[in-house]
Structures are given as structure tokens and as C-alpha cells.
MARVEXFI-302413 format. One record per residue (C-alpha): x, y, z negated; residue number from 1; residue in one letter. Coordinates in steps of 0.2 Angstrom, whole numbers, padded with zeros to 4 digits. Example, Ala and Ser with C-alpha at 12.3 -4.5 7.8 and 13.67 -1.06 7.14 Angstrom:
MARVEXFI-302413
<node east="0062" north="-0022" up="-0039" i="1" aa="A"/>
<node east="0068" north="-0005" up="-0036" i="2" aa="S"/>
END
This chain:
MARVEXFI-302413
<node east="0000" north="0000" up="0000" i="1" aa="X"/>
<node east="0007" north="0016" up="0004" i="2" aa="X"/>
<node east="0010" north="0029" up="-0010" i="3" aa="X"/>
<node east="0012" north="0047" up="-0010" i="4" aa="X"/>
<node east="0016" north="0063" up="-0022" i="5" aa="X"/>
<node east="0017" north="0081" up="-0019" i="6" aa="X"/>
<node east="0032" north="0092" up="-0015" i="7" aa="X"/>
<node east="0045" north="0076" up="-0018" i="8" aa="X"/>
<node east="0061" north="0084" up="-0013" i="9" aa="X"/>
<node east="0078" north="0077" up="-0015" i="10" aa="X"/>
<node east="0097" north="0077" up="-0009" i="11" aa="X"/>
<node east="0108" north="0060" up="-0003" i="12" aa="X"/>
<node east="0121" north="0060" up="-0017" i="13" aa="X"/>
<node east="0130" north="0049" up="-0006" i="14" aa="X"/>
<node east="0135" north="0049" up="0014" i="15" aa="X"/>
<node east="0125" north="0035" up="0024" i="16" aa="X"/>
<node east="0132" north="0025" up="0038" i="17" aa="X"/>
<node east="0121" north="0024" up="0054" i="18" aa="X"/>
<node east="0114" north="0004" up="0058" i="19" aa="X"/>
<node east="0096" north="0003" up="0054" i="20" aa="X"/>
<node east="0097" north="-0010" up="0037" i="21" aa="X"/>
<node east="0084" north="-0015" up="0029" i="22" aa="X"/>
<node east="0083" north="-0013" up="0011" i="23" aa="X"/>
<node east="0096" north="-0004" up="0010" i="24" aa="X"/>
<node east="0102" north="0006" up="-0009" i="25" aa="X"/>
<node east="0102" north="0026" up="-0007" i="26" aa="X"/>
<node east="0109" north="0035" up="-0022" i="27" aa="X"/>
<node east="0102" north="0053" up="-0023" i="28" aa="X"/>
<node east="0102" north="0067" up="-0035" i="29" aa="X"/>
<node east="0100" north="0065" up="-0053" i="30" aa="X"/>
<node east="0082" north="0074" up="-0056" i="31" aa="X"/>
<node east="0073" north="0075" up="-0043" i="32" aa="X"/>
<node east="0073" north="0056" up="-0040" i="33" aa="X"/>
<node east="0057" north="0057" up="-0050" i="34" aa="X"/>
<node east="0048" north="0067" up="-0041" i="35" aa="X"/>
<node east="0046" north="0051" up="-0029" i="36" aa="X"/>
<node east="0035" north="0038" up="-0032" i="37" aa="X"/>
<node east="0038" north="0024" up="-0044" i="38" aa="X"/>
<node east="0041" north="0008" up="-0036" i="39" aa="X"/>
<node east="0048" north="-0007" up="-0041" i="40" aa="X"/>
<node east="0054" north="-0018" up="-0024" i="41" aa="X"/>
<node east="0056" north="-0036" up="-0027" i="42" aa="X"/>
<node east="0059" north="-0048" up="-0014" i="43" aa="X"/>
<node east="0048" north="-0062" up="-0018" i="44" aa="X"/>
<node east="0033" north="-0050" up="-0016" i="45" aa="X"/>
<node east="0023" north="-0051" up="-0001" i="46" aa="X"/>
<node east="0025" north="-0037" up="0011" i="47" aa="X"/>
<node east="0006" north="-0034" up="0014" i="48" aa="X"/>
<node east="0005" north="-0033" up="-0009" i="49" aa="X"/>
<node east="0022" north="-0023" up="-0009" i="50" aa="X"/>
<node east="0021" north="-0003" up="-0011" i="51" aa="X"/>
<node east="0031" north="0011" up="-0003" i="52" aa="X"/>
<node east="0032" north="0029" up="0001" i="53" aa="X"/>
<node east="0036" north="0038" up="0018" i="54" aa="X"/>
<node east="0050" north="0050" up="0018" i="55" aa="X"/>
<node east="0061" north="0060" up="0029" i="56" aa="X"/>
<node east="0081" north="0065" up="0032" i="57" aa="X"/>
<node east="0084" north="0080" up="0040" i="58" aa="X"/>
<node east="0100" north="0091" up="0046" i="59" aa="X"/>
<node east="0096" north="0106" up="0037" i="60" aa="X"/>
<node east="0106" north="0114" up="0049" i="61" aa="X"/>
<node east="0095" north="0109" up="0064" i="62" aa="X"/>
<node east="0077" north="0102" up="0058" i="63" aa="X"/>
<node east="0075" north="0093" up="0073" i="64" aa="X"/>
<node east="0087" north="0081" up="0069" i="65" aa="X"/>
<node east="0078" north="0068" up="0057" i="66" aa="X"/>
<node east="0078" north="0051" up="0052" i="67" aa="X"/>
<node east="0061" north="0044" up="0045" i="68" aa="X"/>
<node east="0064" north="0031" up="0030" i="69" aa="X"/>
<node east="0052" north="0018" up="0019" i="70" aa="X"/>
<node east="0055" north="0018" up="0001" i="71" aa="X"/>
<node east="0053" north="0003" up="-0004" i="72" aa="X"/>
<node east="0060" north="0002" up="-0022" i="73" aa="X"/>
<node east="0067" north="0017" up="-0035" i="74" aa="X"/>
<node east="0079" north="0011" up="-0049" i="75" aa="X"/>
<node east="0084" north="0030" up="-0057" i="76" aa="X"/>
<node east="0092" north="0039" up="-0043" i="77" aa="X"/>
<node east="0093" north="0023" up="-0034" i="78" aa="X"/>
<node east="0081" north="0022" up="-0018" i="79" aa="X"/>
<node east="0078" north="0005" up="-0006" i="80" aa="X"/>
<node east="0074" north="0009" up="0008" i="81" aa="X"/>
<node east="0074" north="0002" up="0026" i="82" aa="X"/>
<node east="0079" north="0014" up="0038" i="83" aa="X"/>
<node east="0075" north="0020" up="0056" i="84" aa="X"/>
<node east="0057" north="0021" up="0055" i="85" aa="X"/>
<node east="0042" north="0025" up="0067" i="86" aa="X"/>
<node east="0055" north="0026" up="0082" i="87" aa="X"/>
<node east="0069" north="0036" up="0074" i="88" aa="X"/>
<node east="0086" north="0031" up="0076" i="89" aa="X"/>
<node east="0097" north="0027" up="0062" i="90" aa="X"/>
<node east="0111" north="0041" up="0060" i="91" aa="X"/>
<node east="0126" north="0045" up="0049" i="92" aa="X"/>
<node east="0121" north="0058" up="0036" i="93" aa="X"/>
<node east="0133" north="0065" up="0025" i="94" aa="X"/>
<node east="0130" north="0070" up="0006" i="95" aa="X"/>
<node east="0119" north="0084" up="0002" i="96" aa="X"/>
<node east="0106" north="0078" up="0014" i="97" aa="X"/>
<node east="0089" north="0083" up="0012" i="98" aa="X"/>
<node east="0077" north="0070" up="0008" i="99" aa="X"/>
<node east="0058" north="0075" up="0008" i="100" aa="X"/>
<node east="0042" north="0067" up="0007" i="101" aa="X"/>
<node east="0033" north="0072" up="0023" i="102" aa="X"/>
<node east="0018" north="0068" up="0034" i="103" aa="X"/>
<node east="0024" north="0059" up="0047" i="104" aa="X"/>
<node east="0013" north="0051" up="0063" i="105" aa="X"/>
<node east="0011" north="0034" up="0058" i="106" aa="X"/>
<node east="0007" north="0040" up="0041" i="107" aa="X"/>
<node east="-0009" north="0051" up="0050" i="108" aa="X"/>
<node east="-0013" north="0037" up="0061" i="109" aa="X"/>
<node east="-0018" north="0026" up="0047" i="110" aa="X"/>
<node east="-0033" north="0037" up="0043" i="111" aa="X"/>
<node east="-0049" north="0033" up="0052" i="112" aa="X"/>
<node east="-0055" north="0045" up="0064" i="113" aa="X"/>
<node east="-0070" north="0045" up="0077" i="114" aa="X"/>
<node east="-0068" north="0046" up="0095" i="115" aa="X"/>
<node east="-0066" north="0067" up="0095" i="116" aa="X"/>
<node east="-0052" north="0067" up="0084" i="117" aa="X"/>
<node east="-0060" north="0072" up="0067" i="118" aa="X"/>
<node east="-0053" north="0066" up="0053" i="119" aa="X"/>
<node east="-0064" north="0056" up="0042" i="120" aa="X"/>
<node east="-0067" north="0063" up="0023" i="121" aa="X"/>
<node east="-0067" north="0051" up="0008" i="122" aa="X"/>
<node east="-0078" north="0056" up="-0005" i="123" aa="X"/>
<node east="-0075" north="0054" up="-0023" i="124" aa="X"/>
<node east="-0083" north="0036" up="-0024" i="125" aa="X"/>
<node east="-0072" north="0032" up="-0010" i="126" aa="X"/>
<node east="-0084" north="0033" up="0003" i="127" aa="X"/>
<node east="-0080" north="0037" up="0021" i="128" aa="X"/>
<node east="-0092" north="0050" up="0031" i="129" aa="X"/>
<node east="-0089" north="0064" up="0046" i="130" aa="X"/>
<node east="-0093" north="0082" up="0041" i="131" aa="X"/>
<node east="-0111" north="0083" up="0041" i="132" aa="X"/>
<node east="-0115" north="0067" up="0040" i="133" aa="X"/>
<node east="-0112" north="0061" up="0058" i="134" aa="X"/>
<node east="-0106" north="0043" up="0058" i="135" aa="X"/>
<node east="-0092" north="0038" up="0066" i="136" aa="X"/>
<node east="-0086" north="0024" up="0077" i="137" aa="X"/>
<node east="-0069" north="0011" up="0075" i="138" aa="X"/>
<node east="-0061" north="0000" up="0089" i="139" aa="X"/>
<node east="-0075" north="0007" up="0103" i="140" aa="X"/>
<node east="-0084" north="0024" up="0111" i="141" aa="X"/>
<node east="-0100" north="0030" up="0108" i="142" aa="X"/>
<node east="-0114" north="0036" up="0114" i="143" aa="X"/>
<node east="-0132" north="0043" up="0110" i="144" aa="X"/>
<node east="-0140" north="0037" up="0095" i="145" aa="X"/>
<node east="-0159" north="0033" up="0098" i="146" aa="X"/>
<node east="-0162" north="0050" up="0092" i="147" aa="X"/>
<node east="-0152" north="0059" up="0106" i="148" aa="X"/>
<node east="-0139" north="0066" up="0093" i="149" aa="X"/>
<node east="-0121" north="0056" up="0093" i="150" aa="X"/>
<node east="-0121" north="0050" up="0076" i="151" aa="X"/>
<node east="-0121" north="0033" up="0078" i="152" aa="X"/>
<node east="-0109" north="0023" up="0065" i="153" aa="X"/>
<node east="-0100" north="0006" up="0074" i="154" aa="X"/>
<node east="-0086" north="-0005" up="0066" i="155" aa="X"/>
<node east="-0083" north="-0017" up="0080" i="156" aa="X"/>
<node east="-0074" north="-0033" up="0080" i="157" aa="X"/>
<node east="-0079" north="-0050" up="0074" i="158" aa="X"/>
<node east="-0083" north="-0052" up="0057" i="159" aa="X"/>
<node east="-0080" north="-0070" up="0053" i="160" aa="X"/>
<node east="-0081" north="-0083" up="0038" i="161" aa="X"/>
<node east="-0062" north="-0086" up="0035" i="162" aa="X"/>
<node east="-0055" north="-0103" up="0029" i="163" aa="X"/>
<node east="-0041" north="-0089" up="0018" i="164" aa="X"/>
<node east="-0051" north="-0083" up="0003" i="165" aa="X"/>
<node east="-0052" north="-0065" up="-0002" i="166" aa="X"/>
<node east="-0040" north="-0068" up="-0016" i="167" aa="X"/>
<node east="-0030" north="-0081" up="-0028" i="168" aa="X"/>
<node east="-0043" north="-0090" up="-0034" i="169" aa="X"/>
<node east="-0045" north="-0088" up="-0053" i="170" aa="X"/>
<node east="-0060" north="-0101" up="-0057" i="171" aa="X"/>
<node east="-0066" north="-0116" up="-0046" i="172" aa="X"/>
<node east="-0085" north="-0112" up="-0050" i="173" aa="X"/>
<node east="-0088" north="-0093" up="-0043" i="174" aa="X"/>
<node east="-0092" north="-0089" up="-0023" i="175" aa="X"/>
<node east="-0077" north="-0082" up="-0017" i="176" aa="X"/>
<node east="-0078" north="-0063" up="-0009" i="177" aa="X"/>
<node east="-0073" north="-0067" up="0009" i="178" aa="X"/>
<node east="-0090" north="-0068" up="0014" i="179" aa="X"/>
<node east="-0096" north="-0064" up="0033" i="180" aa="X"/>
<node east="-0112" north="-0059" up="0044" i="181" aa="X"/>
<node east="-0120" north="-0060" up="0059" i="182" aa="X"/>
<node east="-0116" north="-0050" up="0074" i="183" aa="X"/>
<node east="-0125" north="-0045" up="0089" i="184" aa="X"/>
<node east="-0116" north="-0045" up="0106" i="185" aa="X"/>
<node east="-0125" north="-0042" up="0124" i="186" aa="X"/>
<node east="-0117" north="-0043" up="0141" i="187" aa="X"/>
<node east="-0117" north="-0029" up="0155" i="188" aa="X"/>
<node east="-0134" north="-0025" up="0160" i="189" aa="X"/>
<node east="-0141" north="-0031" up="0175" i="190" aa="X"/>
<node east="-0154" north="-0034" up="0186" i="191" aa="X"/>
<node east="-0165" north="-0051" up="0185" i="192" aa="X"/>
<node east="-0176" north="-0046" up="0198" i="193" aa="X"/>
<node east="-0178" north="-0032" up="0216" i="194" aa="X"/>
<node east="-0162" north="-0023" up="0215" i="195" aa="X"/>
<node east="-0160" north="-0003" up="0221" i="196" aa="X"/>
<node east="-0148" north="-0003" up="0237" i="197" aa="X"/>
<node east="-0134" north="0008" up="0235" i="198" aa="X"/>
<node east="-0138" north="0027" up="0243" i="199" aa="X"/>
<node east="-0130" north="0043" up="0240" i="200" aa="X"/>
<node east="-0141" north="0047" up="0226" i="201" aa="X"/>
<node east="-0136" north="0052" up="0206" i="202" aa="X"/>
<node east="-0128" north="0038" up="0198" i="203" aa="X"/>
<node east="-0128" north="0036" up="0179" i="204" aa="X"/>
<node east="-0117" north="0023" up="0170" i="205" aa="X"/>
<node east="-0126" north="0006" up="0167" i="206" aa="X"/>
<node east="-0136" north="0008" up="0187" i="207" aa="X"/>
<node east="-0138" north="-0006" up="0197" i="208" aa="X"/>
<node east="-0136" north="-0008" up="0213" i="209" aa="X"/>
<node east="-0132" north="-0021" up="0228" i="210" aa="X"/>
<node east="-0123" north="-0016" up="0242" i="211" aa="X"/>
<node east="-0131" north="-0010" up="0261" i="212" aa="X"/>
<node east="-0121" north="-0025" up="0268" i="213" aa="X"/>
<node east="-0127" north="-0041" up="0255" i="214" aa="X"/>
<node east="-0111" north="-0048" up="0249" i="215" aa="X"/>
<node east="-0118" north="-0060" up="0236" i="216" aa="X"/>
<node east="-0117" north="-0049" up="0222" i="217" aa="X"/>
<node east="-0125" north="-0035" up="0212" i="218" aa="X"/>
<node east="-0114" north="-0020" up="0203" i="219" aa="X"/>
<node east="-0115" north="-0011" up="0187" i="220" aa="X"/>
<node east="-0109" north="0006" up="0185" i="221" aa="X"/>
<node east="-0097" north="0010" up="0173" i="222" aa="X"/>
<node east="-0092" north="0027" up="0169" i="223" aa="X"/>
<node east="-0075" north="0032" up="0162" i="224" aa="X"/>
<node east="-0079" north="0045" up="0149" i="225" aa="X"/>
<node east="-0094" north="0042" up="0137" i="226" aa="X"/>
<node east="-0092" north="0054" up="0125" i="227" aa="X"/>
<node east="-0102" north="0069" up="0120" i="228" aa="X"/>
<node east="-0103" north="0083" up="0136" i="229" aa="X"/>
<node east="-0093" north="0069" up="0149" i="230" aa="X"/>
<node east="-0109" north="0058" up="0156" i="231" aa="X"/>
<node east="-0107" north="0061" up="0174" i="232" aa="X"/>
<node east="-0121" north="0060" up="0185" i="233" aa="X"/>
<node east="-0117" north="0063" up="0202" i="234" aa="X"/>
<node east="-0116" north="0051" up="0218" i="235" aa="X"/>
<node east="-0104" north="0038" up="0219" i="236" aa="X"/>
<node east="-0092" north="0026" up="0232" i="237" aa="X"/>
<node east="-0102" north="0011" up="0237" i="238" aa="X"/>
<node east="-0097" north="-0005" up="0228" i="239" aa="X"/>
<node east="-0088" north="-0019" up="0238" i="240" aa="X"/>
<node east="-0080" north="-0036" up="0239" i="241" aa="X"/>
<node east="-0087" north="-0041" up="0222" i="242" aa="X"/>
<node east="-0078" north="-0058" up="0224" i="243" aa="X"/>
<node east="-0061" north="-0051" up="0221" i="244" aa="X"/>
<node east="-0067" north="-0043" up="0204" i="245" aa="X"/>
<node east="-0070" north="-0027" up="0197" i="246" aa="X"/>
<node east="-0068" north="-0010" up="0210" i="247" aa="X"/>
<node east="-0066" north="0009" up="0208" i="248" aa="X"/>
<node east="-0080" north="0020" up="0209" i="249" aa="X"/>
<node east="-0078" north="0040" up="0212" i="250" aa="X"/>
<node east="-0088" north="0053" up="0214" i="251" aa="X"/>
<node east="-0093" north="0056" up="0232" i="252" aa="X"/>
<node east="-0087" north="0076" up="0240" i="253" aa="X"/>
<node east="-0100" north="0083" up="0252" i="254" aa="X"/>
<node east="-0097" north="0075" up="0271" i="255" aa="X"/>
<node east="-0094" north="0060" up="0262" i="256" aa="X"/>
<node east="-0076" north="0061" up="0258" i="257" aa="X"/>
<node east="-0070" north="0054" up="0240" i="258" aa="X"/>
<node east="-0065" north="0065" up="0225" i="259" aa="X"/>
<node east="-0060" north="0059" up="0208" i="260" aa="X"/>
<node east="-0062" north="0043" up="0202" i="261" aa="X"/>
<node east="-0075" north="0041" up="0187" i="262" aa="X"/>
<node east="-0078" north="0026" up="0184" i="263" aa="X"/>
<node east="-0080" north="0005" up="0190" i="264" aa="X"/>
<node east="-0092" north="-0005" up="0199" i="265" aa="X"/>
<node east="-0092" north="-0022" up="0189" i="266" aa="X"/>
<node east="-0099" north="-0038" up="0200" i="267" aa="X"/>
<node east="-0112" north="-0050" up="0194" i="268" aa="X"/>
<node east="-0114" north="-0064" up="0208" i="269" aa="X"/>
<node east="-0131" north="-0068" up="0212" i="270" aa="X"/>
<node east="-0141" north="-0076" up="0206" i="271" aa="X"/>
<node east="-0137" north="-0067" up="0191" i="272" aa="X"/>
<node east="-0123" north="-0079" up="0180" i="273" aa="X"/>
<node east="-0113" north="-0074" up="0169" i="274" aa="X"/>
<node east="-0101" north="-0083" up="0157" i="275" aa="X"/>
<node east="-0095" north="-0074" up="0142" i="276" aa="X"/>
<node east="-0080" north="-0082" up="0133" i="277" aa="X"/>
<node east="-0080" north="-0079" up="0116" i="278" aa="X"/>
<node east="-0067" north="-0069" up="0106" i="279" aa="X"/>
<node east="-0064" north="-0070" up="0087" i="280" aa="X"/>
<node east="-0058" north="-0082" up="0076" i="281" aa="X"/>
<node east="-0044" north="-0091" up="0088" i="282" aa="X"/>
<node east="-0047" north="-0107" up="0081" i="283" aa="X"/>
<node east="-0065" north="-0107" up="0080" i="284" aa="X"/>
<node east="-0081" north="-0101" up="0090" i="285" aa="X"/>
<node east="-0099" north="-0095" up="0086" i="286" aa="X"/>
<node east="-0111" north="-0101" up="0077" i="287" aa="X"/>
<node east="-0127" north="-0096" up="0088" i="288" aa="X"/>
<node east="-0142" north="-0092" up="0078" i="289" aa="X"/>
<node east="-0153" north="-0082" up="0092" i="290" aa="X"/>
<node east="-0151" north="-0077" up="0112" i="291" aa="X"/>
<node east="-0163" north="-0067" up="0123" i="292" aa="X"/>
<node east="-0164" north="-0052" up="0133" i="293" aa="X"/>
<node east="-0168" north="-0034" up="0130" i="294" aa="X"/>
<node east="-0178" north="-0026" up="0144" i="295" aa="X"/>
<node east="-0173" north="-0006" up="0149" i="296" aa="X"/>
<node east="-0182" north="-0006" up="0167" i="297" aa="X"/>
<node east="-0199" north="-0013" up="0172" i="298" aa="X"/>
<node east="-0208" north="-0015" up="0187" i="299" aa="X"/>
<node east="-0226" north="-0022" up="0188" i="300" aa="X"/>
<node east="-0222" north="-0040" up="0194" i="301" aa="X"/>
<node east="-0219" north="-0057" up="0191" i="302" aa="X"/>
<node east="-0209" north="-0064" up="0174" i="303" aa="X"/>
<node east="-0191" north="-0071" up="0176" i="304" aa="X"/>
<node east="-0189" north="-0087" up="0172" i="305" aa="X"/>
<node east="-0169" north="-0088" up="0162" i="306" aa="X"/>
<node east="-0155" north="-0104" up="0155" i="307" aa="X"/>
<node east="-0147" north="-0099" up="0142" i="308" aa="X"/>
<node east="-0130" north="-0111" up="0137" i="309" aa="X"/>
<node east="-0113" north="-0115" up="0137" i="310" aa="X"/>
<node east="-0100" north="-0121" up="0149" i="311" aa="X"/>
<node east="-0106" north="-0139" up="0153" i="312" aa="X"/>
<node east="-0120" north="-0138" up="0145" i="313" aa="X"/>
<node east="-0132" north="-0122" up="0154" i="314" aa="X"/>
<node east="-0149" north="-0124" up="0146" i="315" aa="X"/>
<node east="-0142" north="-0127" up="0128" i="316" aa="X"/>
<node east="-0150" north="-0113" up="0120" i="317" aa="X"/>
<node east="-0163" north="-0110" up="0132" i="318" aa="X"/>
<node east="-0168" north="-0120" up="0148" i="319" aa="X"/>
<node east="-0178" north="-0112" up="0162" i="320" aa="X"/>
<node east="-0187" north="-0100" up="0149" i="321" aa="X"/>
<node east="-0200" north="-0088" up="0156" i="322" aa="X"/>
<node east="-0197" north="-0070" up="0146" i="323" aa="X"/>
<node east="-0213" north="-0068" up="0145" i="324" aa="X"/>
<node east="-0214" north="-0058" up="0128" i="325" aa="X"/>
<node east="-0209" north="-0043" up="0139" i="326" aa="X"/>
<node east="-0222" north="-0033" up="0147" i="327" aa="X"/>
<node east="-0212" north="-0016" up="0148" i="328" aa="X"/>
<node east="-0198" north="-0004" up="0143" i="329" aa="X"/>
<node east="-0189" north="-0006" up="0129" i="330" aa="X"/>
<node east="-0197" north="-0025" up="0124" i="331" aa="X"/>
<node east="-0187" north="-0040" up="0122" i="332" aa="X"/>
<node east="-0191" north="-0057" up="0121" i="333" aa="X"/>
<node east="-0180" north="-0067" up="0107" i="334" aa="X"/>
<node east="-0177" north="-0085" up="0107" i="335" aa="X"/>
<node east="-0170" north="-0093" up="0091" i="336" aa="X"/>
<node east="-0157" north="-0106" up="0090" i="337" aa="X"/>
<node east="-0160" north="-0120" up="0076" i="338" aa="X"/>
<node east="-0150" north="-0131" up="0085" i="339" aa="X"/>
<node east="-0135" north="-0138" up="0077" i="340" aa="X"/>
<node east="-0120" north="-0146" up="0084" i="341" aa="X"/>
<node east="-0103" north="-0139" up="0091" i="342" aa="X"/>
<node east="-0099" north="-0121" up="0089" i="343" aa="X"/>
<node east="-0100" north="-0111" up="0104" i="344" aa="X"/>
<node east="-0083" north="-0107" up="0113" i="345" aa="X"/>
<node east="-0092" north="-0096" up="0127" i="346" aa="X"/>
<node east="-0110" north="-0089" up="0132" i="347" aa="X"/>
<node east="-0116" north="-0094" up="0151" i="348" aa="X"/>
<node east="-0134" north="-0084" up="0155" i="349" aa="X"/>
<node east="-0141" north="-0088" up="0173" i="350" aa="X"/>
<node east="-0158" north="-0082" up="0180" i="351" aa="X"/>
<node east="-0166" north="-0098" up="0185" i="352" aa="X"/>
<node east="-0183" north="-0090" up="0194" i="353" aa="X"/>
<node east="-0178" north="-0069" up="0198" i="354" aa="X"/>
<node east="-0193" north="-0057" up="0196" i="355" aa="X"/>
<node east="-0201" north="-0049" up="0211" i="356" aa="X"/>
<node east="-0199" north="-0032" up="0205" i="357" aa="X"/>
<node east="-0186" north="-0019" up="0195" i="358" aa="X"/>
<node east="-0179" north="-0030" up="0179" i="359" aa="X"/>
<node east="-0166" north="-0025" up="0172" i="360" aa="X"/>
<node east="-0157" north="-0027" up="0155" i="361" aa="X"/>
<node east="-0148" north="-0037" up="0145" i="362" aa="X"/>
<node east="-0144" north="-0054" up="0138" i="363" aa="X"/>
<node east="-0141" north="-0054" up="0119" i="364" aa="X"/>
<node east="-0134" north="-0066" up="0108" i="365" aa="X"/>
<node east="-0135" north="-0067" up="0089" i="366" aa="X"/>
<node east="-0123" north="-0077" up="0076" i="367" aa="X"/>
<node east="-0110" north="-0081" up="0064" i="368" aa="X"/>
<node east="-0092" north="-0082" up="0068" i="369" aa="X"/>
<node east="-0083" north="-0098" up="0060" i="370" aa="X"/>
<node east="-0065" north="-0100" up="0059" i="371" aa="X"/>
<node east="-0064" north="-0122" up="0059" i="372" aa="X"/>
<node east="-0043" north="-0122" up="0060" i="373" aa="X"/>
<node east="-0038" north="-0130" up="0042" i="374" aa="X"/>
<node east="-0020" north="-0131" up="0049" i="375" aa="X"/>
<node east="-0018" north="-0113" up="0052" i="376" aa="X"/>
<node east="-0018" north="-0110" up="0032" i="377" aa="X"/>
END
């Protein structure tokens, strides 16, 4: 855990070779060594249990020069430290050199922030909010929150149930803390029944479209930038050659020239299939407890009929279902899985019957994430 105090300034009492060591003895002057943190290093310590404070040693005749250190260990004016931190080079410093506890990048980069660069604030129970209140988003971008204002709050990632335990255990008879949840994933949205050929017209991220020349595949739009005043909506390049994967899509320039790229066509071969492999625990797979679809265009026609499965086995979860719980925008029709049996490595969803009309939207799944590896502990 990383440590700090305030105004912790001090001087090498003695020169210092350059080599970047590892836990290295710094001696530095008597009575200000206190000013530092009090740590005690011990080598048999585990590194992720072991404390230590950031600190920095600079030319004081030209600041720019700097080595940044971790302070692992203070035994009176005695510092361990290893050296040549966050990309600085080790140096030969002579005695006098200043030592000071400063903010350094990777110090800063350890704070949560969301997408816009605000820093996070930490309130006195230790909670973690955005000025005013607005949420904030870890390892993803965000977007409009059903109320139109983006203060959506995301933690992606896969929460799973670990085979490692929270902590030592201290009694056989109480529930250890590493405990889990479900999550909910959904693929690319797309289109299960008459898809829109591409024209010239406004695009938006998330259209569909086929293009003018069939090429056995239907494209999502996805836009670069989705973040608060960088939604483009414009006209786009025409997808292709869906069978080589994903392609570029920029905006289109009056006379039909290209401008700036803005975003991607992804390909979904149709019929509509698509196999989503699993990521999480790498030993391990998902526990499904629930698939579906959520509906975000209608059109007055017939009802799809959809497999839901896995690799070898298509209609696992769902065999030739017809979605007929959905009668409009903004419905989904849920399926729950009681089924036990392996744990699910990947996710296939196919459209076994398409619609007739505009049906677009996207297959969900719901479950639990298992780690199954005993070895790997």
C-alpha cells in the first residue's frame, strides 16, 4: 500500500552509484529522515502486503534532472529503496542531494478517474463520487443514461467466484468474503429481420445496414468517440468485404469524396450468427443463468424465431425459440437457463426464422463467472 506525508524533505548524506538496485540502503540526513513515512521492509513480506512511499532526487542545480525512488524500508536515517522508478534512469548523485516526497505520474494514475479526466473525490466514509454526484465509469466509455444526462456509474470486468479466498482464513465455520455476482453481457446490435440498405443518409453509432451489392453480411456502425458533445451524426463510407473482418467508416465530403475517419463497420454474416468467446476467469467459463434479446427497433411484422447455445451444441439454452414476448420498442423477451452441466466457454446466438420487417437489437446473456482451475492455487 502506498504511503504518504506532507512536506517530507531530506538530503543524501551519502554519494550514490548509478545501476538501478533493488533494495538498496540510502543513508540521509539526521532529522529530517522522520519526516518520511515509517516503514519497516522485510523480505519475507509479500509485495502486494508490503508498504512504501514515492520519492524523488533532484540536481538542485538543474530540476529537470531527477531520479524517482520507492522507499521501501526506514531504519533511522537509513532508507531501502529500489531505484529507477516509473522510467527514470538510475544516476550517480553525490551527497547533499535533495530528496523529496513528490507527486509523481504513476502516483496520480492510481486514482480513479472517469472518461473526461476528473478526478474522483473520496468522502470521509471512504466513498468514491464525481462532483455533483455524476457517476463515473472504470475500464469502458460511456454514454447517455436513460435520463439523457451522462451520469451513468459502470465498473466493467468479470466479477468472478475465486478458488483464492479473500484472506488467511481464521475459522473453518464462517463464509469467506470473496464472494461474486451475476453480470449481464450483450453482443453488437443487430438486425433479426428487413435490414435498411446503405444510402448517404445520417448515420448514428449502433445503425444497421447491408450493403447496395449483398455480400452476405449485415454491418454495425461504430463510432470512435462516445463521449459527451462527440456523437457524430453525419453520412458515412459504405461498408464492404465483411468476410475479411471489421472495416473503416468516415464521414462522407459533399461530391462523395472521403473525410476523416469516425468510426467502423463491424460484419455480422447472415443469417445473423454470432459466437461470443467468453473472457474472465482463464481457467474457467460462465455459469449461464438467463439469455434473450432486447428489442430497440420494431416494425409491424412477423416474430423471429432464435438458438441460443454454445460451440457444438447451438440450441443449448434456447432451440428455435420464437421472441414472442416482444411486441415493440424497448421490450425483451427473457429465457432462463436452469440447465446444469458444463460451464459455458463461449456464447453462439443464430436467428433460425428472420422477421419480415425492421428487428433490431440485442442478444443478452446473464450469469456467474466460475474459476474451476484448483492447480492454479
Amino acid at each position: 500500500m502506498q504511503v504518504f506525508t506532507n512536506n517530507a524533505r531530506t538530503v543524501l548524506a551519502v554519494a550514490l552509484d548509478a545501476g538501478a538496485y533493488n533494495e538498496e540502503m540510502v543513508a540521509v540526513g539526521d532529522g529530517s529522515a522522520e519526516l518520511f513515512a515509517s516503514l519497516v521492509f522485510s523480505a519475507e513480506t509479500p509485495p502486494e502486503e508490503q508498504s512504501f512511499q514515492m520519492a524523488t532526487l533532484v540536481d538542485p542545480s538543474d530540476s529537470s534532472v531527477m531520479e524517482i525512488v520507492r522507499i521501501k524500508g526506514r531504519d533511522g536515517v537509513n532508507f531501502i529503496v529500489d531505484r529507477a522508478q516509473e522510467n527514470t534512469d538510475s544516476r550517480a548523485w553525490p551527497a547533499g542531494t535533495i530528496v523529496e516526497a513528490r507527486i509523481t505520474a504513476g502516483m496520480l494514475k492510481e486514482f480513479a478517474q472517469d472518461p473526461h479526466n476528473r478526478i474522483l473525490r473520496s468522502g470521509e466514509d471512504g466513498a468514491i463520487s464525481l462532483p455533483r454526484a455524476r457517476g463515473f465509469v472504470v475500464n469502458g466509455r460511456i454514454g447517455p443514461s436513460i435520463n439523457g444526462a451522462y451520469d451513468a456509474v459502470q465498473i466493467a470486468g468479470f466479477p468472478a467466484l475465486q478458488l483464492v479466498t479473500a484472506e488467511p482464513t481464521q475459522h473453518n465455520d464462517v463464509q469467506d468474503a470473496n464472494l461474486t455476482h451475476e453480470a449481464v453481457g450483450g453482443t453488437r446490435v443487430v438486425n433479426l429481420g428487413i435490414t435498411e440498405v446503405w444510402d448517404a443518409s445520417n448515420r448514428r453509432s449502433n445503425s444497421v445496414v447491408v450493403p447496395r451489392t449483398a455480400d452476405g453480411f449485415q454491418y454495425t456502425l461504430e463510432i470512435a468517440s462516445q463521449v459527451p458533445g462527440l456523437v457524430f451524426s453525419g453520412a458515412v463510407s459504405e461498408p464492404a468485404d465483411g468476410a475479411s473482418g471489421l472495416s473503416d467508416a468516415f464521414s462522407l465530403l459533399w461530391g462523395g469524396g472521403l473525410g476523416s475517419l469516425v468510426g467502423r463497420w463491424i460484419p455480422t454474416e447472415l443469417p445473423v450468427a454470432i459466437t461470443s468467446w467468453l473472457g474472465g476467469p482463464q481457467y474457467g467459463g460462465l455459469l449461464v443463468t438467463e439469455v434473450g434479446f432486447i428489442c430497440l427497433k420494431h416494425g409491424a411484422g412477423s416474430t423471429p424465431t432464435v438458438s441460443i447455445g454454445v460451440d457444438g451444441s447451438p440450441g443449448l439454452f434456447a432451440d428455435s425459440v420464437a421472441l414472442s414476448q416482444i411486441s415493440g420498442v424497448g421490450h425483451v423477451h427473457r429465457i432462463p437457463v436452469t440447465l446444469g452441466g458444463p460451464i459455458a466457454k463461449n456464447l453462439r446466438f443464430a436467428v433460425n426464422t428472420p422477421s419480415d420487417a425492421d428487428f433490431t437489437g440485442r442478444f443478452y446473456w446473464k450469469g456467474v463467472f466460475i474459476d474451476t482451475d484448483i492447480g492454479q492455487y
